[in-house]
C-alpha positions in Angstrom: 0.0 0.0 0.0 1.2 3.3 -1.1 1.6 5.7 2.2 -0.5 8.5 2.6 0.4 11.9 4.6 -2.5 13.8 6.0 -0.9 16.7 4.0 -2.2 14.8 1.4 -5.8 14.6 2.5 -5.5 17.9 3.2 -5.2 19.1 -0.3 -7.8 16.7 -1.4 -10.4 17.5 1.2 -10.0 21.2 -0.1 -10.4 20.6 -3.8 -14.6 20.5 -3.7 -13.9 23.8 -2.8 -11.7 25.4 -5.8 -12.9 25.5 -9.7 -9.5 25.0 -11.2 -6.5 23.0 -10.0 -4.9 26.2 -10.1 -7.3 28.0 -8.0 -6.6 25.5 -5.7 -2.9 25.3 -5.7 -3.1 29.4 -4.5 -5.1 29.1 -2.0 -3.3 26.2 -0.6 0.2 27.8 -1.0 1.5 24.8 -3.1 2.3 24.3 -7.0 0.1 23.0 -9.5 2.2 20.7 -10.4 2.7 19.3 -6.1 -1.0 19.3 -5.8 -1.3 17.3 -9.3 1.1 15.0 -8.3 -0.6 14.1 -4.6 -3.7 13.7 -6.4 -1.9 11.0 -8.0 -0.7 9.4 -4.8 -3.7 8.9 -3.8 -5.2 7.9 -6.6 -2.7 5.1 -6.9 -3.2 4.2 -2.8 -7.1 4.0 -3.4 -6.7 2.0 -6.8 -9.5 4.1 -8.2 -9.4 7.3 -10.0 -10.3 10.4 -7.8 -10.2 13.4 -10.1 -10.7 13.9 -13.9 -8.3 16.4 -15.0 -8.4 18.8 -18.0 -6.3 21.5 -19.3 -8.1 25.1 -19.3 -10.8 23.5 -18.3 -10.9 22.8 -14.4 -11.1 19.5 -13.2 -14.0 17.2 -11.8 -14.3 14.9 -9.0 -15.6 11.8 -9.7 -18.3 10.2 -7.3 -15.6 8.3 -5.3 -13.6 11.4 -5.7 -16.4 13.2 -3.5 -16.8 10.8 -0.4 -13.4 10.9 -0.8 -12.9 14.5 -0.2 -15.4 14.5 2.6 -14.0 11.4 4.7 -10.4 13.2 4.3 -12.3 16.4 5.7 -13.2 14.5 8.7 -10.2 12.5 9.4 -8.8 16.4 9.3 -11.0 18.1 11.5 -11.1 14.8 13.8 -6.8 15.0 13.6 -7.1 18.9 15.2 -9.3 17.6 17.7 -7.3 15.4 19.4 -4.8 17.9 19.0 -6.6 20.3 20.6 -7.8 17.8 23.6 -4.2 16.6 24.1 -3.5 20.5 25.0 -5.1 19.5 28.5 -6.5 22.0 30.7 -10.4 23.0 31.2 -10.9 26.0 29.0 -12.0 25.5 25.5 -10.2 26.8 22.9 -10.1 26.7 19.1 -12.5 27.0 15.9 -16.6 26.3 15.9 -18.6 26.6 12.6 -22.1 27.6 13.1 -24.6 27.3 10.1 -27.6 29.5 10.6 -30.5 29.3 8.1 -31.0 32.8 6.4 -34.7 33.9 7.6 -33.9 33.8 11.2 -30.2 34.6 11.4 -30.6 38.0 12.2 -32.5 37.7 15.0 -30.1 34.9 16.5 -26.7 35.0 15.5 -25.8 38.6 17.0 -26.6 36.9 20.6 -24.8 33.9 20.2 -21.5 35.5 18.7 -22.0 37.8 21.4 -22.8 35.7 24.4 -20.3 32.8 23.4 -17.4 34.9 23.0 -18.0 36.1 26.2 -18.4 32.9 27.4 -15.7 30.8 25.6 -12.7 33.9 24.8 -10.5 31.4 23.4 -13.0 30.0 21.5 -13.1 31.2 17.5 -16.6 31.1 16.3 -17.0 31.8 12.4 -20.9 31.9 11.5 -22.1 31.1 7.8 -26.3 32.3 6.9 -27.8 30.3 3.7 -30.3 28.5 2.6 -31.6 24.9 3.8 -29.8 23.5 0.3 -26.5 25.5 1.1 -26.3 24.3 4.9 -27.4 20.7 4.1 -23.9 21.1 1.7 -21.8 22.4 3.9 -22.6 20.4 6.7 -22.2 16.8 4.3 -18.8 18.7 2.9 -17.6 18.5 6.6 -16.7 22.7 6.5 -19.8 23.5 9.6 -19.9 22.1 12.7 -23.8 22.0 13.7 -26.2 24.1 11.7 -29.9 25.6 13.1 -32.6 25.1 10.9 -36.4 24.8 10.9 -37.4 20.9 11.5 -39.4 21.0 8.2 -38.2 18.7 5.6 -35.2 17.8 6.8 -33.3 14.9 5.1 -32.3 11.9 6.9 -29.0 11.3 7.7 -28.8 14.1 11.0 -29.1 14.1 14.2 -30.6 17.0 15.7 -31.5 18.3 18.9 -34.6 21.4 19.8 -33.4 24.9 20.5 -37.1 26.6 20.2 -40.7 26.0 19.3 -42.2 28.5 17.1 -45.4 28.8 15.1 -46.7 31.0 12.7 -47.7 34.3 13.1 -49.9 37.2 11.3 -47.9 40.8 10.6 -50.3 43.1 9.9 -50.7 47.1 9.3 -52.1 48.4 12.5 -55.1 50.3 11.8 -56.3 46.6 9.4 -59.8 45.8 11.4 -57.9 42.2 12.7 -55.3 44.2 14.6 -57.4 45.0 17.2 -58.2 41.1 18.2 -56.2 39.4 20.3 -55.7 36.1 17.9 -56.1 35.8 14.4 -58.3 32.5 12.7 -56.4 31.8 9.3 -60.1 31.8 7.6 -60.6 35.4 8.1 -57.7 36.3 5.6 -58.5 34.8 2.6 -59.5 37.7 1.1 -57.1 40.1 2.1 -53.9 41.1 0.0 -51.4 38.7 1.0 -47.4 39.4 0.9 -45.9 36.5 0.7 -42.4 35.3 2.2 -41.1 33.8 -1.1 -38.5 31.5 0.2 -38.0 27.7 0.7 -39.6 25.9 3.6 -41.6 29.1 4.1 -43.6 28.6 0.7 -44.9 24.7 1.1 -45.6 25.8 4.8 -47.8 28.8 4.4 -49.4 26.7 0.8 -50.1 24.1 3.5 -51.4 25.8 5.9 -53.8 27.4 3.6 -55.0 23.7 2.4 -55.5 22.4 5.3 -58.3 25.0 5.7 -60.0 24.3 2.2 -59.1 28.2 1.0 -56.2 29.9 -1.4 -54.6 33.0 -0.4 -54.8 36.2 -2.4 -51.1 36.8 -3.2 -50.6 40.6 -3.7 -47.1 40.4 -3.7 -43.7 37.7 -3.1 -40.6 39.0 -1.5 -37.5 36.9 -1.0 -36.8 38.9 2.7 -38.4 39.1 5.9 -36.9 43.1 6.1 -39.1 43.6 3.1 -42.7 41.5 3.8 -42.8 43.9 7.1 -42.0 46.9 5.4 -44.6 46.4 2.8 -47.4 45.6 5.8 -45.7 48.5 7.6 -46.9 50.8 4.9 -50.4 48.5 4.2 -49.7 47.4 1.2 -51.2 44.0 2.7 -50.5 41.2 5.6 -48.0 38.7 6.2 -47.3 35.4 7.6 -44.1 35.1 9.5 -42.9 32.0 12.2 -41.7 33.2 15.8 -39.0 34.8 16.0 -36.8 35.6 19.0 -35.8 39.5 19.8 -38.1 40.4 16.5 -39.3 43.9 17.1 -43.0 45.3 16.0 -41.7 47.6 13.9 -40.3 47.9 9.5 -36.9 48.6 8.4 -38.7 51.8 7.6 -39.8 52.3 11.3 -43.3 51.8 10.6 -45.4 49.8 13.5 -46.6 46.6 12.4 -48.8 44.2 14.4 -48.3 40.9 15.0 -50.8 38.5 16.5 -51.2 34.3 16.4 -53.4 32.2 15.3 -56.4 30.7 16.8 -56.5 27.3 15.9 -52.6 27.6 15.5 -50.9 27.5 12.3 -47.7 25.4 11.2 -45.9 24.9 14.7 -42.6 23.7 14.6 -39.3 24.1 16.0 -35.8 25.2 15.3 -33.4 22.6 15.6 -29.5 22.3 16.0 -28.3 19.7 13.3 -25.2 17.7 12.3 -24.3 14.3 10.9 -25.4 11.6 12.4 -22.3 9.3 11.4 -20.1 12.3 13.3 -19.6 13.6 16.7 -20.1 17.5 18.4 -16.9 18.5 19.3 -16.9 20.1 22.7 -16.7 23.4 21.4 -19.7 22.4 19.3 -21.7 21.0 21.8 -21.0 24.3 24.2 -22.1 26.3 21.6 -25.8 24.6 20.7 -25.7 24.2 25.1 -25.5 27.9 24.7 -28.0 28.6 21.9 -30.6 26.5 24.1 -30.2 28.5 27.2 -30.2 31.9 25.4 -32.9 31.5 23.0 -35.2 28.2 24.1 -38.6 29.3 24.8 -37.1 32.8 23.5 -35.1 32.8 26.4 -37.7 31.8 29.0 -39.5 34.7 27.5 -36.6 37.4 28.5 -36.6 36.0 31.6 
């Protein structure tokens, strides 16, 4: 068997990354023609070819090539964290990557970078916001350590544990007749302008909500951002439907007031959860960190306390 250095893997566990060889090469501070060559090694260790090569025209991982690239990852990451364990001592100290899904990120990850830093000092705590698609990626390509995301959908493959329960909610304009109640029933808005929150799982849940009622909504507008369904209800352009979020203000981006109120029967409960591979392990930094994101924001943080 050929050997194998984990400088090796850890040039092939960053290729998925990198468009070109080249590309690659500089980012990695190596030559093209080092990083062509321990492709090569490890092409003749597996037996199996890893990487199609082509001049001027990038190169392509084949499908052995990808689980490839992601076990190296982890064999990587696992590698620094023994190394950081074997450091002794009780603080915890070096890099956490938290995945937060785009709609809610706002509301969450200024209070856990600031909290946790406080908390953890030596910890480094690098945040990436995207979609459901683009964290699902990121987490399989081993580059985030746990990611929160609505428990709606979710593919199997992760384990996952509950930071909140939300549910959805109504933003309205305030002087819209419904603003004065004290709940909302789903029924009563068919006919109103809807603006709708044109992003993925919020589409299929609102549709569903709607079904489940027997009635279509009247869809006035779609938006792809929160910032801009409550600014349009801000200036009563129509009403929106929005989950739970924590520290979420009644108010626009353009300061206008908006009302919010739930829904009675409730709509589309749920949770946010804190997710990562089930065939992998929370490092204790990781672990701290979703520890932390429970205490701060579950049950909205015991309702600020």
């Amino acid at each position: 068997m050929t050997d194998v250095s984990l400088r090796q893997l850890e040039l092939f566990a960053a290729l998925p990354n990198f468009p070109t060889l080249s590309a690659a090469a500089a980012h990695l501070h190596i030559s093209e023609s080092a990083l062509s060559q321990a492709i090569t090694v490890l092409e003749k260790a597996v037996g199996e070819q890893l990487c199609v090569r082509r001049k001027a025209r990038g190169f392509t991982l084949t499908p052995t090539g990808q689980e490839f690239a992601r076990r190296a990852g982890r064999i990587i990451a696992d590698t620094r964290e023994l190394v950081l364990s074997a450091g002794g001592g009780e603080e915890l100290r070096g890099p956490v990557k938290l995945g937060c899904y785009s709609s809610f990120a706002a509301n969450v990850v200024p209070e856990l970078v600031d909290g946790f830093r406080r908390r953890h000092p030596a910890v480094d705590l690098d945040v990436l916001v995207g979609t459901n698609e683009e964290l699902l990626s990121a987490l399989h390509a081993g580059h985030l350590d746990v990611a929160l995301v609505y428990d709606v959908s979710l593919p199997l493959g992760y384990a996952k544990r509950r930071v909140y329960g939300t549910e959805l909610q109504v933003h309205l304009h305030p002087e819209h007749p419904l603003a004065a109640a004290a709940t909302v029933d789903l029924a009563d808005l068919a006919d109103e302008p809807f603006i709708q929150y044109d992003a993925t799982p919020g589409i299929r849940n609102d549709l569903n909500a709607f079904a489940a009622r027997g009635i279509e909504p009247t869809i006035e507008a779609r938006v792809g951002q929160i910032s801009l369904v409550e600014a349009l209800v801000g200036r009563g352009v129509g009403y929106g439907l929005l989950m739970a979020r924590p520290n979420a203000l009644p108010m626009s981006v353009e300061g206008r007031p908006v009302v919010v109120r739930p829904f009675d029967p409730p709509v589309s409960v749920t949770q946010v959860v804190g997710i990562w591979p089930e065939d992998g392990e929370l490092t204790a930094r990781a672990e701290a960190l979703l520890d932390f994101a429970i205490e701060r924001l579950g049950d909205f943080g015991r309702a600020a306390s």
